[in-house]
N, C-alpha and C positions, 0 to 999 in steps of 0.2 A: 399681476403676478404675485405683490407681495401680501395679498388679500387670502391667496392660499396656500399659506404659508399657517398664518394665526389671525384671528381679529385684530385689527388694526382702529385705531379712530382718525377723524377727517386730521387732525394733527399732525400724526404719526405717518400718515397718506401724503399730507401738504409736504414735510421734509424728504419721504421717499423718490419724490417725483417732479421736488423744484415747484412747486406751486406757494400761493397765498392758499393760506386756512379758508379762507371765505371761497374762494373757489373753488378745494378738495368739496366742502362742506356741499356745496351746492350739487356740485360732480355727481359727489355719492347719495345724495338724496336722490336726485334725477335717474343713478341706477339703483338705487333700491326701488324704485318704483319701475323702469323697466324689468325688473326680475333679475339683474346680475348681479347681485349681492343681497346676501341677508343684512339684516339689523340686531343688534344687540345691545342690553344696557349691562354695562359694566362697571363696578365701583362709581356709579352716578352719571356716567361718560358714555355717548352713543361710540358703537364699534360696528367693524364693516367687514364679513367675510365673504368669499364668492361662492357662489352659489353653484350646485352641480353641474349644472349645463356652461356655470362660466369657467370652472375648473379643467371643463373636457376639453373646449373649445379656444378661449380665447387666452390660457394661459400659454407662452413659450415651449414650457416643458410637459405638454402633455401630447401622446402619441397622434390625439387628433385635433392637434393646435391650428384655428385658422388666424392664426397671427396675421402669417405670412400674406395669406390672403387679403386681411385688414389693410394691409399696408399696398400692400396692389393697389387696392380697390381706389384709396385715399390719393395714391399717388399717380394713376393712369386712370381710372376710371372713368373716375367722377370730376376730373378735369373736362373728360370727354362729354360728359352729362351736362356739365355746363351748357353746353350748347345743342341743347336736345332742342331748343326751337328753332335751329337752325339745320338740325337734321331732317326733322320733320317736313318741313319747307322745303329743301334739298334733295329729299330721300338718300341720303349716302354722309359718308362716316364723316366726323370732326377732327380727326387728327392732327391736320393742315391749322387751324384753330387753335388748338389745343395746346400744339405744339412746334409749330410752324416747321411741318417735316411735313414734304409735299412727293409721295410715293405712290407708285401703283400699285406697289405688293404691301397691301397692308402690316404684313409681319419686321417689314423692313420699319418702321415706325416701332409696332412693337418690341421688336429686338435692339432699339436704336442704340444702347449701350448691354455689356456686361451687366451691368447692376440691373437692369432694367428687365435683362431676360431671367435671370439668377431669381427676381420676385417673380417672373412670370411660372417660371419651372416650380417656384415653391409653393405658389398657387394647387396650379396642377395636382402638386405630389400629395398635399394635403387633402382636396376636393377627392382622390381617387384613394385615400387612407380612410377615409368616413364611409363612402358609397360604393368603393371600386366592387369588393363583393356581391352586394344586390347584383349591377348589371353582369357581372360574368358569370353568375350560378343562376340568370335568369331562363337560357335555356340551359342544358346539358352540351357542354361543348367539349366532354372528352373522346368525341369519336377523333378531333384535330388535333393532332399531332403535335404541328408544326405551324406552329404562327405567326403571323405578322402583325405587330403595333404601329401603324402608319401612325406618324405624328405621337409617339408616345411619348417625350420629352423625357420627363423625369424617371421614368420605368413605373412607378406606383403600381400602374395597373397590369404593367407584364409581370409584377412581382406578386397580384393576386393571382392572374391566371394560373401561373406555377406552381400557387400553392393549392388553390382549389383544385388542378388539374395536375398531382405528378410525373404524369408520364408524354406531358406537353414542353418543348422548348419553343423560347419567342426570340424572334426581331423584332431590335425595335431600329425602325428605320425614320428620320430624321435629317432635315438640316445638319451642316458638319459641325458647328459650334454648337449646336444644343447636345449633339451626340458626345461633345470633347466634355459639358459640362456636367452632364449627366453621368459618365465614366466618372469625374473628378469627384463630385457627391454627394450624386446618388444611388449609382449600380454599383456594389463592390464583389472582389473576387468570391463573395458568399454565393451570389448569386450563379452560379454554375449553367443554368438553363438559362439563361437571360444572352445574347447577342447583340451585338447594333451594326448597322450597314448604313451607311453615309449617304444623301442625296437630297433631292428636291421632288417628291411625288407627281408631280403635274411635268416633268422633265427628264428624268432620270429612269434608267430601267428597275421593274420593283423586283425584289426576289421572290420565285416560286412560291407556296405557301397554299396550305391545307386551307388555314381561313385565315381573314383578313381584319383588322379592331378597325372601325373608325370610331373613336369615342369625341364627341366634343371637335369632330373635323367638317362636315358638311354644311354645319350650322356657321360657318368665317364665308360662306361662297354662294353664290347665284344657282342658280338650278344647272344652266349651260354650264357651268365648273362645276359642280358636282358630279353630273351626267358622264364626263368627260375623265372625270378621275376616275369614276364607276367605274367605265369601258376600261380604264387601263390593269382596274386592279381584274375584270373580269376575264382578259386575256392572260394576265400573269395565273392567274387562281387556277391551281388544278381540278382537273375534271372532279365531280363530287363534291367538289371543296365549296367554301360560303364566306362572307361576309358580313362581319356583326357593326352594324350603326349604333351609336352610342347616343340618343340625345335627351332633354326634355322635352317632350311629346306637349303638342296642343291637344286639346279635344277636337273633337271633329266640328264642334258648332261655336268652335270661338269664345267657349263658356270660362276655358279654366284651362288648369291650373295657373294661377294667380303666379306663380314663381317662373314659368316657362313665358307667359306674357309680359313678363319685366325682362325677365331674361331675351327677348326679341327686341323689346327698345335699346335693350342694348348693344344688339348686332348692330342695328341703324346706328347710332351712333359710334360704334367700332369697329365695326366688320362689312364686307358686303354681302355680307347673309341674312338669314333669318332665322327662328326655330320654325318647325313645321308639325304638321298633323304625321299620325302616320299610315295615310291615306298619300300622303303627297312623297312620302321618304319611300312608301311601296311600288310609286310610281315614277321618280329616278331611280330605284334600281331595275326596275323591269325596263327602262327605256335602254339601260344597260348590259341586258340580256338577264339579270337574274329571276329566279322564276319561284315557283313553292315560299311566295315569302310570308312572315309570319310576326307579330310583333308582343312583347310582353311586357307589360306594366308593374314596376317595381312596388308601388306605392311610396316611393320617396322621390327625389328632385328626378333622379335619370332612370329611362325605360330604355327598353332593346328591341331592335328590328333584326332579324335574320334573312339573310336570301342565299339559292344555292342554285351554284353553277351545273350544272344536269351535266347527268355524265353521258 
């Protein structure tokens, strides 16, 4: 943070952040050479500014700060990653491990405290302030009106669709604490077109709705639970109406992308899902009646599936 500010040296760095000089020194050599920081000689003295991509991303105060994210990652993730050869061996999540929280609803681990979901939501909020435009201007979704963000947490992504689409309002419907913390903030009364409805999707009745977001939802569940949520959202959905999947798309031959095959070790070890092809996402929702589906490749991490309920 304080690197974009003004050039700094490894000294200046060591006092800002509580370090030995020897280990800023090191620090910032190690990110000058990963590319997060330039180099500079100044009055004889090496100095250390960040570099575009670390200004966007990784400082606090920038609109598409993946701070938040960083600190997820550190603090759940890769706890979970620790025991990736026990996942593999296993096939199923590390939580229990990880964190000796022994649950069937994987989110009940997830959500195991306030704080814990507070980073999860700022995850979210941030991942859908970088990307959330590619996928929802991937098709033309202003024939829908009236939407529903199953699972939308933080709103990020009902607060693109509103803007790309003026004349659409969303729900976002959710668990009841994510929805109390979401209101607290990150939906505020600006937000005019934005809603939330309370519930448990796999439990709970959904509200009507033109179309339906799954971004970032299919990919935590088994096929049999995704199938099952499909059918639910497929009898809620009005005739005409459709369903946008949200995920990182595999190739069909297993090839690539590099970011959606990391992204699936990582279901294995935190979710009981997977990423899929979208050959396999066009065949859970057609097992769920939807039909005419179609799928678009963003060229960044997330692509879109569409399906539509036949009138």
């Amino acid at each position: 943070q304080k690197a974009a500010e003004r050039p700094l040296t490894a000294e200046e760095v060591s006092r800002a952040v509580g370090a030995s000089v020897d280990g800023a020194e090191r620090l910032m050599a190690a990110c000058s050479g990963l590319q997060l920081v330039n180099t500079h000689q100044e009055h004889g003295q090496v100095c250390y500014s960040n570099t575009q991509q670390a200004s966007a991303f990784l400082t606090r105060s920038s609109p598409t700060s993946l701070y938040q994210a960083v600190q997820f990652s550190s603090g759940t993730n890769y706890l979970c990653w620790h025991y990736l050869t026990d996942a593999v061996r296993e096939g199923r999540n590390q939580y229990e491990k990880a964190f000796g929280i022994t649950s069937e609803d994987f989110f009940q681990a997830l959500y195991r405290s306030d704080e814990e979901m507070g980073k999860f939501m700022q995850l979210m909020n941030a991942i859908w302030n970088i990307c959330g435009k590619d996928v929802i201007t991937a098709f033309d979704l202003s024939p829908f009106k009236n939407i529903c963000d199953l699972g939308g947490c933080s709103g990020a992504l009902a607060k693109q669709c509103t803007s790309s689409y003026p004349e659409c309002n969303v729900i976002i419907f959710d668990l009841s604490k994510v929805v109390q913390m979401s209101r607290k903030h990150f939906v505020t009364e600006a937000d005019q077109r934005i809603s939330f409805q309370e519930g448990d999707f796999f439990k709970d009745s959904l509200p009507e709705a033109d179309l339906y977001i799954l971004s970032r939802i299919l990919h935590d569940w088994t096929d049999q639970r995704c199938i099952e949520l499909l059918r639910r959202i497929h009898k809620a959905c009005r005739s005409g109406g459709a369903v946008l999947v949200v995920e990182a798309l595999l190739n069909q031959d297993g090839s690539g992308p590099l970011t959606a095959q990391l992204y699936s070790l990582n279901m294995l070890v935190q979710t009981e899902g997977r990423e899929r092809t979208d050959a396999q996402y066009a065949a859970l929702l057609a097992a769920a009646g939807f039909s005419s589906i179609q799928h678009r490749r963003t060229g960044k991490i997330y692509d879109a599936v569409l399906g539509y309920k036949q009138e």
